[in-house]
N, C-alpha and C positions, 0 to 999 in steps of 0.2 A: 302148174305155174300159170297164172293169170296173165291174160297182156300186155299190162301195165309193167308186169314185173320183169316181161321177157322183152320184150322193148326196152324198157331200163337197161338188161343185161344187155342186150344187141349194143344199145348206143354207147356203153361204154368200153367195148370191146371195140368197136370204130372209130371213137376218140384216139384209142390206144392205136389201130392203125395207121391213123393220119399224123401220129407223133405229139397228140396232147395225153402229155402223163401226168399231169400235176392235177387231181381233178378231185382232190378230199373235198375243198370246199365249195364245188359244184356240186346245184342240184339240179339233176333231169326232172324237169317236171313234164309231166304229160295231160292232158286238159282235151274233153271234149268240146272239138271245132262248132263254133254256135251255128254254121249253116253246114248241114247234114251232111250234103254232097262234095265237103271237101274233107272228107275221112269221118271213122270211128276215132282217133286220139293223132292228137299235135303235139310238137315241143319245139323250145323255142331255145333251145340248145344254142344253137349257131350263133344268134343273137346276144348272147350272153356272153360269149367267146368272143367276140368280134374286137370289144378293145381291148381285151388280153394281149390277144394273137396280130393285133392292128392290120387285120383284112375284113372285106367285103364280108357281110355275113351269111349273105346269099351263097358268097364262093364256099365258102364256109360247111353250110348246109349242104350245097352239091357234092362237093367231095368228101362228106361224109356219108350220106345215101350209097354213093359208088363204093364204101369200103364196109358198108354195112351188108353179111352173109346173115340173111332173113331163109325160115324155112315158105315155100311159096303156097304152100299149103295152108298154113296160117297166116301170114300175111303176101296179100294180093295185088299192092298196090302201094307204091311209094312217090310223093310228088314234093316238089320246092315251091313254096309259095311265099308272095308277098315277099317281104322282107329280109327274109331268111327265117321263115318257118316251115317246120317238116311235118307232114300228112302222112299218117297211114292209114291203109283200110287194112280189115282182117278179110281174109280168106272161109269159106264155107266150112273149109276143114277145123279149121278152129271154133268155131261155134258150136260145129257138132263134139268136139273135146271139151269145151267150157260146159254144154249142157248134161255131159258126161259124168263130168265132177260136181255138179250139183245132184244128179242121184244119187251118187256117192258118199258124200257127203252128208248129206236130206240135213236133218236138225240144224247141224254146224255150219253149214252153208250160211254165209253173212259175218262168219265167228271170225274173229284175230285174235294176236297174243302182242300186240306192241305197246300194251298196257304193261308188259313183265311184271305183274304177280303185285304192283306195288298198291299199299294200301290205300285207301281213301276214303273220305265218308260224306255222304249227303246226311246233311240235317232239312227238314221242311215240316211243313204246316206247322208243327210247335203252335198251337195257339192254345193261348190260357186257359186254362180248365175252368172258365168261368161259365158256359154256354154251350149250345152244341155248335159244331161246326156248320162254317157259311161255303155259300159258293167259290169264292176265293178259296177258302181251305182246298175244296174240291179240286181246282185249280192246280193249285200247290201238291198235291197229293199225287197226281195224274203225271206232272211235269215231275218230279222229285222219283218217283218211278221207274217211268219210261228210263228218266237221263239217267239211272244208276242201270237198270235194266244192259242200256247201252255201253256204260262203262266196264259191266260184269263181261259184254259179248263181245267186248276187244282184249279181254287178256287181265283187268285191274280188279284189284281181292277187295270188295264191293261191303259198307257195312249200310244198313240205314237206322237215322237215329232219331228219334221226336224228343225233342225238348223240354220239360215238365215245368212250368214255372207254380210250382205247388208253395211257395211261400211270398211274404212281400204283403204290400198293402191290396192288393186286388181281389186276395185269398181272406185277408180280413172284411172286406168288404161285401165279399160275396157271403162272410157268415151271418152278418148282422144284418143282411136283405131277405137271405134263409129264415133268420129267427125272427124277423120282424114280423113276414108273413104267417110263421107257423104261431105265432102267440095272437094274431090276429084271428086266426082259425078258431081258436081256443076261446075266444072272445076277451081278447084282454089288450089294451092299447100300448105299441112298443113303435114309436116312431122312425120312420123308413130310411135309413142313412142318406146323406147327402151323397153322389155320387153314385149309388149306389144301383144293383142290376136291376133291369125292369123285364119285363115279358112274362109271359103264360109258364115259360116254364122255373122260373121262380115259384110263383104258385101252387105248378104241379109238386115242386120235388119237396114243397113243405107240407103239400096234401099228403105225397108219398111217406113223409117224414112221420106224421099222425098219425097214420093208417098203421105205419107197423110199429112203431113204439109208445104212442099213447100222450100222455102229457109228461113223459120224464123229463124231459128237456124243459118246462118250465117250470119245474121245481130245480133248477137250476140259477146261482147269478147271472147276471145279464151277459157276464164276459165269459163265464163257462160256459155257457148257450151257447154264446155265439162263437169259440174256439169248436165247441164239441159241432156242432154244424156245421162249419166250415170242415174240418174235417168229414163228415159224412159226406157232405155236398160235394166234394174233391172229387173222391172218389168213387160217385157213383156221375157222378160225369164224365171220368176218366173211362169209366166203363160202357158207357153210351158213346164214346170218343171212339173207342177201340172197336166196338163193335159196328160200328158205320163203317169204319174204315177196314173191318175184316169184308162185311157187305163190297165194299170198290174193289177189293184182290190185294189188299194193299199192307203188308207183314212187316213192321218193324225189328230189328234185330236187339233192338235196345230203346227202352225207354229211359232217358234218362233223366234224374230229378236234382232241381234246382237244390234242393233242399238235403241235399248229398250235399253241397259243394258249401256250404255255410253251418251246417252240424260239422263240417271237420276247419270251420276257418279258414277255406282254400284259398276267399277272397284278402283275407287278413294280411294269407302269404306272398299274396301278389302285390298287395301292397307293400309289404315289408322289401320286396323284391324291386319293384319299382323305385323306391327311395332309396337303398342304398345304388342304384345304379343313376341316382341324380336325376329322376324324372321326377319328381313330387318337391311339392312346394305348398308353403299355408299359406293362405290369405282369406279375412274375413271370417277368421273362426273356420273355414274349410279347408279340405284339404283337395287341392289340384294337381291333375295330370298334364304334364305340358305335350300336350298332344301336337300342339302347332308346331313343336321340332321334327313331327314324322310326319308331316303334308296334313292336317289335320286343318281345319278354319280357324280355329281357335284352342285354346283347352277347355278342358273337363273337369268336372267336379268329382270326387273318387268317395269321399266320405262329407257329408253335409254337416253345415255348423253344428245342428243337434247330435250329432257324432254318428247318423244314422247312414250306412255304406250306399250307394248308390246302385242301384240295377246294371250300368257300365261297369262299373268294379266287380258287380258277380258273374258278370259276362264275359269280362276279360279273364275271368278265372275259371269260366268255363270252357271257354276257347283252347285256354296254356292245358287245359285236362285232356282235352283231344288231342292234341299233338304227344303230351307223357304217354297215353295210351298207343303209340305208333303209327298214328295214321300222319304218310307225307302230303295228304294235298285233304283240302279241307272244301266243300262247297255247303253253301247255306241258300235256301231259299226264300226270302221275305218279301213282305207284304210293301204295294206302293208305296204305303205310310213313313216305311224304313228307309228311306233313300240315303237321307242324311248323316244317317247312322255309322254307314258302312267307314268309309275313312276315319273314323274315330276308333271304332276296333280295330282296322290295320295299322292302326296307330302305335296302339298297345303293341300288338305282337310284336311287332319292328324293335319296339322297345323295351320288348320282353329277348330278343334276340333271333325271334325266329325266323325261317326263309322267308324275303318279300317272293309272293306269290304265290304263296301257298296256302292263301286262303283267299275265296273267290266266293262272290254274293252275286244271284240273279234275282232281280227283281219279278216279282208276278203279278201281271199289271191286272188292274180290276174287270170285274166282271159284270153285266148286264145282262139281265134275262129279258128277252122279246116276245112277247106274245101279242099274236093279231096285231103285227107292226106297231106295239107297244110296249113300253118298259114296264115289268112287273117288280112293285116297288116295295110292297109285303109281304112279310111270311103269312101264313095261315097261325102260325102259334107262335113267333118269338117275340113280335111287336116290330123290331128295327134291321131283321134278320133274315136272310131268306137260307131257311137251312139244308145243308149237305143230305141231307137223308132224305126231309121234301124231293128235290129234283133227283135221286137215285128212286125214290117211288114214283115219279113221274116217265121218266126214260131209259133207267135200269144202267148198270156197270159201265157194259159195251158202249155205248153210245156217248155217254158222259166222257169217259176214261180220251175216245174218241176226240170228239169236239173239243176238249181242254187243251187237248196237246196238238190241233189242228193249227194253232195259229203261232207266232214267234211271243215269245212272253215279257216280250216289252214291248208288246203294243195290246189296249185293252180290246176284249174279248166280248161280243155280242154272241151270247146265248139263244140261236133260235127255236124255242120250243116247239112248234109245231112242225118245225123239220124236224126236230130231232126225236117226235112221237111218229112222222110220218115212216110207215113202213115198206114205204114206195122206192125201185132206186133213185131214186129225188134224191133221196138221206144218202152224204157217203158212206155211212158206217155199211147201213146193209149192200150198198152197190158193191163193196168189196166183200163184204161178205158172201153175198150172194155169186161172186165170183168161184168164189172154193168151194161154197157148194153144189154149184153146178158143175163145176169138175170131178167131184165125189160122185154125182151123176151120171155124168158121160161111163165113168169107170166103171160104175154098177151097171150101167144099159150093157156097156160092151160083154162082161161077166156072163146077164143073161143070155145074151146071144153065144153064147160058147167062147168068147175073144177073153184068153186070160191076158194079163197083164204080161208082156212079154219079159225074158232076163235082159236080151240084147233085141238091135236092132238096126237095123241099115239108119242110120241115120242123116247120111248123105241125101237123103228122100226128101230131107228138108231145105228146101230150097228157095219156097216163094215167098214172097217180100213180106208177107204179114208172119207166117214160120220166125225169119229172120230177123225181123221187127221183134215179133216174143223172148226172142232168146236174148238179144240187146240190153231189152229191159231188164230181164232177169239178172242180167250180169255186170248192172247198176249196183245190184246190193250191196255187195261187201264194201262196195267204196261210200256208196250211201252211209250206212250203219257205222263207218267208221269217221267221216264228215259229218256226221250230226252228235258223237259224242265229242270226237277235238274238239267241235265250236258252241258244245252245250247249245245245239239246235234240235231237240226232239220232234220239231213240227214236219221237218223232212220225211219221217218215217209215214205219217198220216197220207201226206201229199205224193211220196212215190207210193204207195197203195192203193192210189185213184188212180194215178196213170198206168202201174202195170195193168191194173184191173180193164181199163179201157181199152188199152194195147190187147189184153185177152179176148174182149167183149169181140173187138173188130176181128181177131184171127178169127175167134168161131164162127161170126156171121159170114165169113168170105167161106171157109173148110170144113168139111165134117171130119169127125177123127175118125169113127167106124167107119168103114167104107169096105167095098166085096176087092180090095184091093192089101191082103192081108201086111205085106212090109210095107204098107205107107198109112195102116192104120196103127200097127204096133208100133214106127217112128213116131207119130202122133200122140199116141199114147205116152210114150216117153216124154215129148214134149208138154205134156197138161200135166204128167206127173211132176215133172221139174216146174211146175209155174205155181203146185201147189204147194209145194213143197215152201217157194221163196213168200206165197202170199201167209203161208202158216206163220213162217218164222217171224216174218214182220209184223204179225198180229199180236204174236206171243210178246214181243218188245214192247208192244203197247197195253199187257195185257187185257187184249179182247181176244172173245172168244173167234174159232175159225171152225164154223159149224157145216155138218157134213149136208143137212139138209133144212131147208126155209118154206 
């Protein structure tokens, strides 16, 4: 049982001795005290009771402390403060039991189940199969990760899903910029669409395109060119897509295609659906969705005067697809650009009948890459694009994966290159890294010297304030890893990783763990084992690696 949990049970047992039984819709919370030296965890119990019970909340608190049967072994120390807020400290004993259950434990260590099994699904990066992906994607991919990573380590049956937008005008677009090039190859003049993709690798994929088939494609009409290309083009994007993104650690469980949902008229159905439930309305040859009845700014356009369906209309039919397929809670991850968007799909759903708030959009604000305290503003090959695979050949998985999910993702992200090639602990990535593997170290020094790894250990050995310090940290995590998926906060995970690491750094510079002192270097040993153990798992959340030696 963790402290938090046992503290819970104490105080509610004490409630019950002082005669408050009514106590379903009380919550004990417990919060650590911002200044150190008045406890490891507070609550503010009494305080909450006060106009219940219309006493003092100080009194409150006093005479609950007195009716509260703590073991003194784990908790050492109980005070009233302030207002009527309770202070505990834990007891030595209890650290040495908390640091117990994390070798216990090892992998699972950080893990919960208050997620109860329920389904959900991240959808992210989705970006058009037009292009390779940019750093934004990167972003998105890192964050869309991590956060489900986290959702899988609380207990919730986790899918991940990239969204295919394989048809629509962008997919025509992108044919006729393919063919326009590839017939230019061939020396023949085929003018370059308006709107249409620009960059090196346009060029390449219709070099590519020559190379292995020839001029079959221009013995083609214009519009079979440019469907048969487009198609090609798709798909060998889609393939450069996946394989970057196998490059980051990054597995989708499903890809799924736009072009599903419109070969079976899914969007047709939802419009059919919408109007008989009185949401659709014609005006101007269009047909609209009165989104402004679900909080929406305005309404929507669902099908355009030329009777041509809108992208929201196959969206909102792709959304109702997620929810038939079982998943209760939905998150998306979109790009700055998308802001506006979101209240217009919650719109739909609302009005399609489904639960408000169970579907949830974080924005992933934009990225800037800095080098030599300057913004680097081109790719080397896409013209307007600085791409996912460039910066994964520049500072490889780790690092990227790292930096992405460092900062909160509504606020934009300064990329700094040169830290993040520096392999100094400057870099956080490698300061924590370099943390586990000097604990991999110590373990193999100890090994050579004859010192195995012990089973058990006096661990009451551990005593002095930096010991005590380590183990504190450690036992951040599980609360960690579960506050940073409630609050779709992955950046936490990054930022306790520097401070454990630091909290490590100082216990080794104060203690050596081998030492000609046999139970107080096999307590130690314990101790570095339990610190690698918590710095592994949280790497793993991040997928970066947690390497044994640097």
């Amino acid at each position: 049982m963790n402290g938090t949990t046992y503290l819970i049970q104490k105080l509610s047992e004490g409630l019950q001795k002082i005669g408050v039984h009514e106590t379903a819709d009380l919550t004990i919370g417990l919060e650590r005290p911002k200044i150190e030296s008045h406890g490891d965890l507070a609550t503010n119990v009494a305080m909450l009771l006060a106009s219940r019970l219309r006493r003092n909340p100080r009194e409150i608190a006093t005479e609950l402390v007195n009716a509260l049967e703590l073991d003194p072994k784990l908790v050492s120390q109980v005070d009233v403060a302030g207002a009527g807020f309770i202070n505990f400290k834990f007891g030595i004993g209890y650290y040495q039991d908390a640091l117990q259950n994390i070798l216990q434990r090892k992998d699972q260590f950080g893990s919960d189940t208050w997620g109860n099994g329920e389904r959900v699904q991240f959808e992210f990066v989705s970006a058009n199969p037009t292009g390779p992906l940019n750093i934004v994607s990167a972003r998105a991919a890192a964050v869309g990760d991590v956060l489900a990573n986290l959702f899988a380590a609380t207990g919730f049956s986790v899918e991940r899903e990239y969204y295919v937008n394989d048809a629509g005008r962008q997919i025509r677009l992108l044919g006729k910029s393919v063919s326009s090039r590839y017939m230019v190859l061939l020396g023949h003049d085929e003018p370059f669409p308006d709107e249409g993709y620009h960059g090196a690798y346009i060029h390449d994929l219709a070099q590519q395109f020559l190379d292995e088939h020839g001029d079959r494609f221009a013995k083609l009409t214009q519009d079979e060119r440019c469907n048969e290309l487009a198609k090609l083009t798709l798909e060998t994007i889609l393939a450069s897509q996946k394989a970057v993104l196998d490059d980051y650690g990054l597995h989708y469980d499903n890809w799924f295609r736009e072009s599903t949902l419109r070969d079976a008229n899914s969007h047709f159905t939802i419009l059919d659906t919408l109007t008989q439930k009185g949401h659709v309305y014609d005006e101007d040859g269009a047909r609209w969705f009165r989104s402004s009845k679900f909080g929406d700014e305005k309404d929507r356009v669902l099908v355009t005067k030329e009777g041509e369906p809108t992208y929201f209309l196959v969206d909102i039919a792709y959304h109702a697809d997620k929810y038939e397929r079982g998943f209760a809670q939905l998150y998306d991850l979109w790009g700055p650009d998308h802001h506006g968007y979101i209240q217009r799909v919650k719109a739909a759903l609302l009005a399609l009948g489904y639960r408000d708030g169970a579907f949830e959009v974080n924005i992933i604000q934009q990225v800037n890459l800095l080098q030599d305290g300057e913004m680097v503003k081109m790719s080397k090959r896409a013209g307007k694009i600085i791409e996912m695979k460039e910066l994964l050949e520049e500072v490889g998985k780790d690092v990227a994966r790292f930096f992405f999910v460092a900062r909160r993702t509504q606020s934009p992200l300064d990329f700094d290159l040169d830290l993040a090639k520096n392999t100094s602990e400057e870099n956080p990535v490698y300061y924590v890294q370099y943390a586990h593997a000097r604990i991999c170290n110590i373990i193999k020094h100890a090994e050579e010297r004859g010192v195995a790894f012990p089973e058990s250990a006096r661990l009451e050995l551990l005593d002095k304030k930096e010991e005590i310090d380590l183990i504190k940290k450690l036992l951040e995590f599980p609360d960690l890893v579960s506050k940073a998926a409630r609050y779709l906060e992955p950046h936490r995970v990054p930022n306790y990783l520097q401070e454990l690491a630091a909290v490590f750094h100082r216990f080794y510079h104060h203690h050596k763990v081998v030492t000609d002192n046999l139970d107080l270097t096999g307590a130690r040993m314990h101790l570095i084992h339990g610190t690698r153990i918590v710095l592994a798992n949280a790497l793993r959340l991040l997928g970066v690696s947690a390497p044994e030696r640097m």
